[in-house]
PyMOL commands that place a pseudoatom at each C-alpha (Angstrom):
pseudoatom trace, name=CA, resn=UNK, resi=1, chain=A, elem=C, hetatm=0, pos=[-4.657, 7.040, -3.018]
pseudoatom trace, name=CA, resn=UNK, resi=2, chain=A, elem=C, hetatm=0, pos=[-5.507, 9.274, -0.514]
pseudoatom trace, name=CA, resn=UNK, resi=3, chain=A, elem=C, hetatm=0, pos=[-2.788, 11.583, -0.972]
pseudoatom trace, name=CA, resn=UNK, resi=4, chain=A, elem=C, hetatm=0, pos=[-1.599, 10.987, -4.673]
pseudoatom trace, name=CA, resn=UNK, resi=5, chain=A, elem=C, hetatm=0, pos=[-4.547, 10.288, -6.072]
pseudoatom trace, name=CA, resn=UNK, resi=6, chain=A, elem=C, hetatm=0, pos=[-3.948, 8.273, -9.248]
pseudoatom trace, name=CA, resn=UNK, resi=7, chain=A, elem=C, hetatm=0, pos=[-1.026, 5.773, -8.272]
pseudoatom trace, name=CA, resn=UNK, resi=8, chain=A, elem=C, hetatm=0, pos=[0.009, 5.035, -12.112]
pseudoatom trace, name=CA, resn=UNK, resi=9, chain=A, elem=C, hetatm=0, pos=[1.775, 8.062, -11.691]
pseudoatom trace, name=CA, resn=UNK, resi=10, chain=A, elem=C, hetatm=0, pos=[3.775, 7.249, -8.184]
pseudoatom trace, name=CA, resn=UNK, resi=11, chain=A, elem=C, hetatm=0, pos=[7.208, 5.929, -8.008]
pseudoatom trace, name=CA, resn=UNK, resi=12, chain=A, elem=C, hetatm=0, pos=[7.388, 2.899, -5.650]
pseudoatom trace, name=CA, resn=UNK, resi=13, chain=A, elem=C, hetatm=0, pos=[10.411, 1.823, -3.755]
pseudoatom trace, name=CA, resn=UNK, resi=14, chain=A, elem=C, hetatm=0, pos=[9.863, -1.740, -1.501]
pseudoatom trace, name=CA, resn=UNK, resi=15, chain=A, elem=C, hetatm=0, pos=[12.936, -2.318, 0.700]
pseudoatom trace, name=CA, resn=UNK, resi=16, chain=A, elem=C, hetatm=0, pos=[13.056, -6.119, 1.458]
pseudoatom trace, name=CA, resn=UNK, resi=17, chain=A, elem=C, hetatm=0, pos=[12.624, -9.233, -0.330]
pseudoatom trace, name=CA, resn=UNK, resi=18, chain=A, elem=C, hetatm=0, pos=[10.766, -11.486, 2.087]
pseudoatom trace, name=CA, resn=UNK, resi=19, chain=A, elem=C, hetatm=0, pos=[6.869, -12.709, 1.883]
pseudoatom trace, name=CA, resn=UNK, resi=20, chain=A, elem=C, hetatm=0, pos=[5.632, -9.657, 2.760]
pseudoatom trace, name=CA, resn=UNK, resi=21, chain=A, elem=C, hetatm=0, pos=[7.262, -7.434, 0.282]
pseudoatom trace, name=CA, resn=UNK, resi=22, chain=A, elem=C, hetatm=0, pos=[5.946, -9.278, -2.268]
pseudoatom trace, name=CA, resn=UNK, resi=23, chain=A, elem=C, hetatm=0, pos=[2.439, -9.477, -1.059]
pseudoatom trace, name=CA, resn=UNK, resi=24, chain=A, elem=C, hetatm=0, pos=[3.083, -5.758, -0.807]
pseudoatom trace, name=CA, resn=UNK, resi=25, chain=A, elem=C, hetatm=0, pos=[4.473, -5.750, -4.664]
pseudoatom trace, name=CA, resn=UNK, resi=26, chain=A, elem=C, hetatm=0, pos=[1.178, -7.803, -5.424]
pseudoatom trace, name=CA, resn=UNK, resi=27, chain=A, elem=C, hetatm=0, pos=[-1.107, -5.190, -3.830]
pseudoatom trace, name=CA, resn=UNK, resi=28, chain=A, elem=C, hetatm=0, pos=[0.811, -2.102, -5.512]
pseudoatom trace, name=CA, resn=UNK, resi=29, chain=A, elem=C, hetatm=0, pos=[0.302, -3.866, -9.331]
pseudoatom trace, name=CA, resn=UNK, resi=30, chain=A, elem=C, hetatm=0, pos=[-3.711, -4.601, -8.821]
pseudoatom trace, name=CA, resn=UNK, resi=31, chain=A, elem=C, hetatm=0, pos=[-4.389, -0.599, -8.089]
pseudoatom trace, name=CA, resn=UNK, resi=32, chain=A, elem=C, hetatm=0, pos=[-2.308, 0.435, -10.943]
pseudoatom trace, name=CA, resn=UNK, resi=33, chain=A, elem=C, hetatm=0, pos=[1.555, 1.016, -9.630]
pseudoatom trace, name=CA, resn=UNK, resi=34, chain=A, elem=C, hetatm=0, pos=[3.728, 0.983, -12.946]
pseudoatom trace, name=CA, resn=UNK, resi=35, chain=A, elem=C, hetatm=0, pos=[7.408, 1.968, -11.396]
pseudoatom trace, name=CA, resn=UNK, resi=36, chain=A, elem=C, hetatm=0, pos=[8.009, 0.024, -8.813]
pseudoatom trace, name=CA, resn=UNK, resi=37, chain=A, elem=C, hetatm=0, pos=[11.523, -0.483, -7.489]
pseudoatom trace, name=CA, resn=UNK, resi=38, chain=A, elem=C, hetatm=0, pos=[13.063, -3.402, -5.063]
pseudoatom trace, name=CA, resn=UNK, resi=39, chain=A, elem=C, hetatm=0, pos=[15.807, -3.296, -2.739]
pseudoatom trace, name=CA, resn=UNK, resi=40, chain=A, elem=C, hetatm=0, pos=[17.188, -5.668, -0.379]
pseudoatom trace, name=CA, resn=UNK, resi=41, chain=A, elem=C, hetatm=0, pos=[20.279, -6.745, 1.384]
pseudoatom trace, name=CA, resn=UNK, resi=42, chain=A, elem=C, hetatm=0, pos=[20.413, -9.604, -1.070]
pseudoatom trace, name=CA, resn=UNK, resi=43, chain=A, elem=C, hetatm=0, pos=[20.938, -8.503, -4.314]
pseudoatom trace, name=CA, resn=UNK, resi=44, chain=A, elem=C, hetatm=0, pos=[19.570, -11.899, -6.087]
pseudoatom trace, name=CA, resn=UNK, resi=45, chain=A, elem=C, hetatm=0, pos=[16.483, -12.127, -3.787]
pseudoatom trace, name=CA, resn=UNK, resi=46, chain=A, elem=C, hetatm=0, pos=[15.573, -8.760, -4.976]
pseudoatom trace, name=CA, resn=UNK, resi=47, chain=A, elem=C, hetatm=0, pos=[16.499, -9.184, -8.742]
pseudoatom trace, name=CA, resn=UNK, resi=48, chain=A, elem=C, hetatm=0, pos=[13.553, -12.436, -8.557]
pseudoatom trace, name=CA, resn=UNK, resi=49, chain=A, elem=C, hetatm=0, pos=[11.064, -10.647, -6.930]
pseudoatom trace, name=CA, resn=UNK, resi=50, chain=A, elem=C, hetatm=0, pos=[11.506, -7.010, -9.298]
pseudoatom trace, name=CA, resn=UNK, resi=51, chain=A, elem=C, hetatm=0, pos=[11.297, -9.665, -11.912]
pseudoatom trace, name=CA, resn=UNK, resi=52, chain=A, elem=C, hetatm=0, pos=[8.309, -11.032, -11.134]
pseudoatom trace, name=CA, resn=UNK, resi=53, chain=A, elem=C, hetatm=0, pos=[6.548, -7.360, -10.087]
pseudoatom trace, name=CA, resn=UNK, resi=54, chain=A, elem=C, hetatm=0, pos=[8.163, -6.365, -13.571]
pseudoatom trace, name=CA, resn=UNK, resi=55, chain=A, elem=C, hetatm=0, pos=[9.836, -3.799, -11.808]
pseudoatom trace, name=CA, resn=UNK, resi=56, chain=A, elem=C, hetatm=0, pos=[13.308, -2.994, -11.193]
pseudoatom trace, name=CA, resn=UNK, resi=57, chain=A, elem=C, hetatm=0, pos=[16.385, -3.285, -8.538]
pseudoatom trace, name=CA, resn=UNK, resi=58, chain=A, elem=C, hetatm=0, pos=[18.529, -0.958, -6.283]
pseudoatom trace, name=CA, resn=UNK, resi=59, chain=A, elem=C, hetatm=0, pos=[20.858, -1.721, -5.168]
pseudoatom trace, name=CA, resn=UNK, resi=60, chain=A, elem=C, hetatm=0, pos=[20.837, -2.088, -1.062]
pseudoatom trace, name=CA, resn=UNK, resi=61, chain=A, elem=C, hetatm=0, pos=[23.785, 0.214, -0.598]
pseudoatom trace, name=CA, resn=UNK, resi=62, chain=A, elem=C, hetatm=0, pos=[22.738, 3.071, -2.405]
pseudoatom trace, name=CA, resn=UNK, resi=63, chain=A, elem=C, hetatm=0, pos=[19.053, 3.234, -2.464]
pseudoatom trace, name=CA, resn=UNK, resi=64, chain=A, elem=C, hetatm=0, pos=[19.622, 5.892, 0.329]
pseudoatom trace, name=CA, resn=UNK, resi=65, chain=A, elem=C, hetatm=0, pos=[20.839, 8.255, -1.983]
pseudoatom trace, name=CA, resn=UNK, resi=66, chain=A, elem=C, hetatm=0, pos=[17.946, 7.594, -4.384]
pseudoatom trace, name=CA, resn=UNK, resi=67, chain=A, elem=C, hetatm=0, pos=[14.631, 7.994, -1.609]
pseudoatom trace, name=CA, resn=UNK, resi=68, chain=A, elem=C, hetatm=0, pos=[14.144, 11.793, -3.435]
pseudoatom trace, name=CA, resn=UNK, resi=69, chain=A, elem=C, hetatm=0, pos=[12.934, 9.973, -6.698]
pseudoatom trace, name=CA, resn=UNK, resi=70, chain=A, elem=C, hetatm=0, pos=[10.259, 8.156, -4.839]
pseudoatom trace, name=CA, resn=UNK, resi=71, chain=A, elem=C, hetatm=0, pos=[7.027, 8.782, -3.851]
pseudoatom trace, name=CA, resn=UNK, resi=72, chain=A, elem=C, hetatm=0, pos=[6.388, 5.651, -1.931]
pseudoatom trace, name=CA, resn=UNK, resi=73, chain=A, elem=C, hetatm=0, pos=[8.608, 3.650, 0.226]
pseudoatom trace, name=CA, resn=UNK, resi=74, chain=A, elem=C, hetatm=0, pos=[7.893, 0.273, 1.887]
pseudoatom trace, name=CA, resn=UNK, resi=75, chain=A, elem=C, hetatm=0, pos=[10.035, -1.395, 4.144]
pseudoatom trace, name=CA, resn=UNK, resi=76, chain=A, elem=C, hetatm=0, pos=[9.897, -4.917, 5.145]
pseudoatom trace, name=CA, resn=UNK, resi=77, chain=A, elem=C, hetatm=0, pos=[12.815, -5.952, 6.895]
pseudoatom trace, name=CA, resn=UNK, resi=78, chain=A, elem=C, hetatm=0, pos=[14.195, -8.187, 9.205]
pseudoatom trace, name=CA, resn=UNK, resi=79, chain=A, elem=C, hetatm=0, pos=[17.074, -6.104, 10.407]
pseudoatom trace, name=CA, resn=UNK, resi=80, chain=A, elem=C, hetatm=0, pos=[17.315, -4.928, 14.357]
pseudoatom trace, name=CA, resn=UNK, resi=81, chain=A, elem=C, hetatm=0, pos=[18.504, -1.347, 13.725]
pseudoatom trace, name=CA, resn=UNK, resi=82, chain=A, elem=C, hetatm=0, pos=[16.409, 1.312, 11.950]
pseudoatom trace, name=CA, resn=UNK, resi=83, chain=A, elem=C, hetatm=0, pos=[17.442, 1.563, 8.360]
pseudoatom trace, name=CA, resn=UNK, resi=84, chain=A, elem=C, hetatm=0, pos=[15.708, 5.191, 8.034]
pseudoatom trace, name=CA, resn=UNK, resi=85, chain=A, elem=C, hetatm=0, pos=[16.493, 7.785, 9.931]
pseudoatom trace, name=CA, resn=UNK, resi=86, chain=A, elem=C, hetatm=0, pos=[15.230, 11.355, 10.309]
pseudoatom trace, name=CA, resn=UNK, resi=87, chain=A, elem=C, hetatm=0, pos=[18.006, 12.718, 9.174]
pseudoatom trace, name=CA, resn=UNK, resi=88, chain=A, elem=C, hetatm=0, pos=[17.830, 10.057, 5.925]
pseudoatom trace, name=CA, resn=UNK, resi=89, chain=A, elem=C, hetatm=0, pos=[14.607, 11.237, 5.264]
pseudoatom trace, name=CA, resn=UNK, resi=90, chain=A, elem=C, hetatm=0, pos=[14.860, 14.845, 5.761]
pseudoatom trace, name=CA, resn=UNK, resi=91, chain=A, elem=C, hetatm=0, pos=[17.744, 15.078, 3.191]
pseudoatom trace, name=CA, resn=UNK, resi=92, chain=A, elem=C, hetatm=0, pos=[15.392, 13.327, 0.642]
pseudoatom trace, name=CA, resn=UNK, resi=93, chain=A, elem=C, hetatm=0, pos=[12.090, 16.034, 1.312]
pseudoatom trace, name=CA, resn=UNK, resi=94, chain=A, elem=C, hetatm=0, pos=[14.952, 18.584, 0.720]
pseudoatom trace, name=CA, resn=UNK, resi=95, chain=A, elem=C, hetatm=0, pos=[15.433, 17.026, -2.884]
pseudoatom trace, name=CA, resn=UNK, resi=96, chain=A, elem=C, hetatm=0, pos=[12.030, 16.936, -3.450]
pseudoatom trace, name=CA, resn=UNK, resi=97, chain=A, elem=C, hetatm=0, pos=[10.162, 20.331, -2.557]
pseudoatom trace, name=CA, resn=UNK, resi=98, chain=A, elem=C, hetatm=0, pos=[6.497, 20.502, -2.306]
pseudoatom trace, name=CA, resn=UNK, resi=99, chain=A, elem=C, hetatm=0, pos=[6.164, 16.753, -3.193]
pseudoatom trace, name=CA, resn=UNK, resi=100, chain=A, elem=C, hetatm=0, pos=[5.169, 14.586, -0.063]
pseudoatom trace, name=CA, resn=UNK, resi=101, chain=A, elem=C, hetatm=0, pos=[7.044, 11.534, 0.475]
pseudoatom trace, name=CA, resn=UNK, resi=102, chain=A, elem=C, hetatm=0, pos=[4.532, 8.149, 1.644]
pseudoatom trace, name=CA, resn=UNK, resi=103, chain=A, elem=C, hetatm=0, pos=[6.148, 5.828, 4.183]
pseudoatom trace, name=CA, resn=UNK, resi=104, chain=A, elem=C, hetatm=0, pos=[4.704, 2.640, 4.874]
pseudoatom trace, name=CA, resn=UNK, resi=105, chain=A, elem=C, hetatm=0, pos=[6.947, 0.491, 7.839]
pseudoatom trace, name=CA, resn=UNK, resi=106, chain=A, elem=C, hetatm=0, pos=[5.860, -3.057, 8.305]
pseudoatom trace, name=CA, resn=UNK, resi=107, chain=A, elem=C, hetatm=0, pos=[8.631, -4.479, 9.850]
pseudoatom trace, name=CA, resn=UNK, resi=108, chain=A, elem=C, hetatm=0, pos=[8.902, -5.670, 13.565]
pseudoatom trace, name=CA, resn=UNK, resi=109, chain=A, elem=C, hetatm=0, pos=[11.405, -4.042, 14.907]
pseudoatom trace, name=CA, resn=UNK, resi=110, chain=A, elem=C, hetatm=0, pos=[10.302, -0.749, 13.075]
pseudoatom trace, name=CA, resn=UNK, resi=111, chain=A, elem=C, hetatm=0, pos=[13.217, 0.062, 9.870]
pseudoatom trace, name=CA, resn=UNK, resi=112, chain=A, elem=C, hetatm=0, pos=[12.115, 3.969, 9.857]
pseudoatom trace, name=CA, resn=UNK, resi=113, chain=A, elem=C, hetatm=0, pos=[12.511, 5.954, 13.106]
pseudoatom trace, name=CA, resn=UNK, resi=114, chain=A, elem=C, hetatm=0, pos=[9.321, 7.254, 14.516]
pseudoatom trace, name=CA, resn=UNK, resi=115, chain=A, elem=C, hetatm=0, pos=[10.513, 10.913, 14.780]
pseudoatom trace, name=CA, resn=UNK, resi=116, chain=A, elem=C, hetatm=0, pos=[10.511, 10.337, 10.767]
pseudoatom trace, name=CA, resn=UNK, resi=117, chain=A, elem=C, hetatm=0, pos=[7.007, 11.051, 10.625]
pseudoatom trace, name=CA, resn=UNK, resi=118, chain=A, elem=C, hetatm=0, pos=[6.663, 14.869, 12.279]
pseudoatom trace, name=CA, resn=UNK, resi=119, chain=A, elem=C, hetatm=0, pos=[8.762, 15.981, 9.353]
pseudoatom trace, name=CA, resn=UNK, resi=120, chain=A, elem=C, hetatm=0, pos=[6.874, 17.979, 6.415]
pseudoatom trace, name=CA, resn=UNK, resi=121, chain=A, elem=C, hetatm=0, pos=[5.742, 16.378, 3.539]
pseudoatom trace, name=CA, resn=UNK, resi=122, chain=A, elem=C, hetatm=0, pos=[6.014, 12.964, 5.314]
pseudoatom trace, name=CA, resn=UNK, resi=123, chain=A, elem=C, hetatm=0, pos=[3.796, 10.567, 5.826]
pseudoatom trace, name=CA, resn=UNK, resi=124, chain=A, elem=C, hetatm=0, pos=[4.597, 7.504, 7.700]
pseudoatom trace, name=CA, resn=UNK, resi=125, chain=A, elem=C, hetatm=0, pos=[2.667, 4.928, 8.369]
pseudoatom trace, name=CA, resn=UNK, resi=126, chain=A, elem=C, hetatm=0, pos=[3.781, 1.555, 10.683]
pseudoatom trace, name=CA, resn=UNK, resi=127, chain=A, elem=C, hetatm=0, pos=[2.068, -1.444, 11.480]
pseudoatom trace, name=CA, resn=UNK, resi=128, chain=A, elem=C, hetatm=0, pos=[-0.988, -0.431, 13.526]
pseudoatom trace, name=CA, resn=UNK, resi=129, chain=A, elem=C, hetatm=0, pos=[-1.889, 2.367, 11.474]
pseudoatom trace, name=CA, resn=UNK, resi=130, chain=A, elem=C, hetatm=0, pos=[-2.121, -0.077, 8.464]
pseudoatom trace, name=CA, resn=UNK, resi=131, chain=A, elem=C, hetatm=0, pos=[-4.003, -2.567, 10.265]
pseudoatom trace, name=CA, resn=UNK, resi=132, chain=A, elem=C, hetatm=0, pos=[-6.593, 0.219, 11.241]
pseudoatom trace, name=CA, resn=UNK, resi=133, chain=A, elem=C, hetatm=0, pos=[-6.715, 1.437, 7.459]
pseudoatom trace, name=CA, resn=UNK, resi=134, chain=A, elem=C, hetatm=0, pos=[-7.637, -2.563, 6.995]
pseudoatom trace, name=CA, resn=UNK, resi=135, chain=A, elem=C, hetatm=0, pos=[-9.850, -2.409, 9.501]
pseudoatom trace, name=CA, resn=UNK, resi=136, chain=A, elem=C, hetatm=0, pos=[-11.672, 0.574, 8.419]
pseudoatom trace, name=CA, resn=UNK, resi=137, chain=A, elem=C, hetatm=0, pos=[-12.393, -0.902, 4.851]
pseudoatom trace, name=CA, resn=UNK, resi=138, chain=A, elem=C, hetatm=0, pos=[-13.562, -4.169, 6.061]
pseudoatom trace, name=CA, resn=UNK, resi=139, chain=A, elem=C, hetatm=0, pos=[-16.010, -2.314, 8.043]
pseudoatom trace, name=CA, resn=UNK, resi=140, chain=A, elem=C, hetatm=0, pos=[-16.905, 0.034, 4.942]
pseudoatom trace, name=CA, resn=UNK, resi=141, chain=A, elem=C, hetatm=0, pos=[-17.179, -3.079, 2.916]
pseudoatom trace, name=CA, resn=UNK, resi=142, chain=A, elem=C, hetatm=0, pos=[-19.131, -4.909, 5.501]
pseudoatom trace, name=CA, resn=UNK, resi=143, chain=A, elem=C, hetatm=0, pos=[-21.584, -1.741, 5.743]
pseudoatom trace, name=CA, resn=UNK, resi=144, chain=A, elem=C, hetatm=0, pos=[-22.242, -2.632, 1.802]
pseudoatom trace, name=CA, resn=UNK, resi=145, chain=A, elem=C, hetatm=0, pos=[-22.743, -5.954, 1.795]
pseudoatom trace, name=CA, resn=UNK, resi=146, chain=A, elem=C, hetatm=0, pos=[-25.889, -4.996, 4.610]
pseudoatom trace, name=CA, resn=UNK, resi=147, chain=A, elem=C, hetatm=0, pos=[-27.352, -2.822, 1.842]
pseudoatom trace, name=CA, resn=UNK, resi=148, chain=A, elem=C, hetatm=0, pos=[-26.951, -4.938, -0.528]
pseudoatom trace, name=CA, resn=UNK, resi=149, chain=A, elem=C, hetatm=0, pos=[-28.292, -7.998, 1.320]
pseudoatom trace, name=CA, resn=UNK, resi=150, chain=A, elem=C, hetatm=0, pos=[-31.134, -5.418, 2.188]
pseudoatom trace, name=CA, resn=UNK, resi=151, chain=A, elem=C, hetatm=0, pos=[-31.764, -4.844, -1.603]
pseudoatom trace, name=CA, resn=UNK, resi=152, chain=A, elem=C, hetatm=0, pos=[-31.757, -8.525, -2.689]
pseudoatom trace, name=CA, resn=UNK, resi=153, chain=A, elem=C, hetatm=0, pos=[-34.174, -9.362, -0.012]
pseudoatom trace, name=CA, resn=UNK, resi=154, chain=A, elem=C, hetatm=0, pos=[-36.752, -6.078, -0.669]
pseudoatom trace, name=CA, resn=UNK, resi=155, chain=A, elem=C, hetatm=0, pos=[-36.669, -7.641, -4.700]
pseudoatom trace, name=CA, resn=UNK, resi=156, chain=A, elem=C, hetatm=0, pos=[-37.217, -11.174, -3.541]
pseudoatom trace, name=CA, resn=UNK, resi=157, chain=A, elem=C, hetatm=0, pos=[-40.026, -10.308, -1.928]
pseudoatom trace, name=CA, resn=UNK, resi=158, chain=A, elem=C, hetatm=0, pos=[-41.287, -8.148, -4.804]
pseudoatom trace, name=CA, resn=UNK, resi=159, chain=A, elem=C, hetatm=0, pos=[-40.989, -11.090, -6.737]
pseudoatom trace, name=CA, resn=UNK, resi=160, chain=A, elem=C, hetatm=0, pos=[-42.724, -13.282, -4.283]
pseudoatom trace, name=CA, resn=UNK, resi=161, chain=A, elem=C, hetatm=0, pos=[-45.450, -11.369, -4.031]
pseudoatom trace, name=CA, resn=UNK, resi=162, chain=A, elem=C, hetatm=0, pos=[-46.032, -11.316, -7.703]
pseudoatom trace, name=CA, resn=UNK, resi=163, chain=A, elem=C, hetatm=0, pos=[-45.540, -14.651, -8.631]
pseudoatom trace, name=CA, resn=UNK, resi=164, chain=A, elem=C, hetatm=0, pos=[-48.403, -15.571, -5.468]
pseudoatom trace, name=CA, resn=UNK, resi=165, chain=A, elem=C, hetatm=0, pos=[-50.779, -12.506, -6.130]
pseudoatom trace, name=CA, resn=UNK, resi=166, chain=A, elem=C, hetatm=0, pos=[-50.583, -12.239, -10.033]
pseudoatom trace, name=CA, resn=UNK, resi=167, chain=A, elem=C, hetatm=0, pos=[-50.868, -13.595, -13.005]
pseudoatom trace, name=CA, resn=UNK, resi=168, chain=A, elem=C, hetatm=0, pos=[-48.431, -11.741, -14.433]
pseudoatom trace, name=CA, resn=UNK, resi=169, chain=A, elem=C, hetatm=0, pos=[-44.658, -13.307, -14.411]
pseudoatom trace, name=CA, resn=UNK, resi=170, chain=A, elem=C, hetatm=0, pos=[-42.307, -11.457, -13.336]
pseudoatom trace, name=CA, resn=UNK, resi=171, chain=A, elem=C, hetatm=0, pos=[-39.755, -9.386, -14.554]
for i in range(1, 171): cmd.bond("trace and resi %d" % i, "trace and resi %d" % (i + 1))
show_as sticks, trace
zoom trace
């Protein structure tokens, strides 16, 4: 959201089939991702899972050639080697001019090469960044909850004090 603002209008590849892809799929449909896209070495795997996202499938072979018409890309392999490249990647931003490209790599070993991210108009993000991004929010979240708590307590004892001290009820 950060850098696209209103994800309706974003273009979502996931590359990989596995649990968390679709926990990934899961979190892209509940802020508002419309075109999403799977990919995965198994063709069926990925057919059931765009299914169930209500997306569609690429297939694994190809979906190289199609990275320009995305705006975000997950992977979530289980593959050794890295399935992105810089060179990959750099020959999508050139299909794609002035229009960053959002990489999100949560695979272990890493599917996009970490030189990947230096390019322009690219912004990857692996593993630990994501888990600081989680981080982050719990704490932001965690921040709100104290006010609230703080809130709740200040109109209890509002409500205290008028129920011992006056006759009137409150409201």
């Amino acid at each position: 959201r950060r850098i696209f603002g209103d994800v309706s209008a974003c273009r979502f590849l996931v590359v990989g089939s596995g649990e968390v892809a679709e926990m990934a799929l899961d979190a892209f449909g509940s802020r508002g991702a419309r075109a999403i896209t799977v990919t995965g070495r198994t063709y069926e795997k990925a057919r059931e899972l765009a299914e169930k996202s209500k997306g569609s499938v690429l297939g694994f072979d190809s979906f190289r050639d199609s990275l320009h018409l995305f705006d975000v890309v997950l992977c979530s392999t289980s593959g050794e080697d890295h399935i992105l490249t810089r060179e990959t990647i750099r020959k999508a931003i050139a299909k794609r001019p002035a229009r960053p490209l959002f990489l999100i790599d949560v695979s272990m070993p890493r599917d996009v090469e970490q030189s990947v991210g230096d390019l322009e108009n690219v912004y990857l993000y692996n593993l630990d960044d994501v888990s600081a991004i989680a981080n982050e929010n719990l704490k932001s979240r965690q921040a709100e909850v104290a006010k609230c708590r703080e809130a709740l307590e200040k109109r209890a004892g509002q409500i205290w004090n008028q129920l011992l001290f006056s006759s009137n009820p409150p409201s």
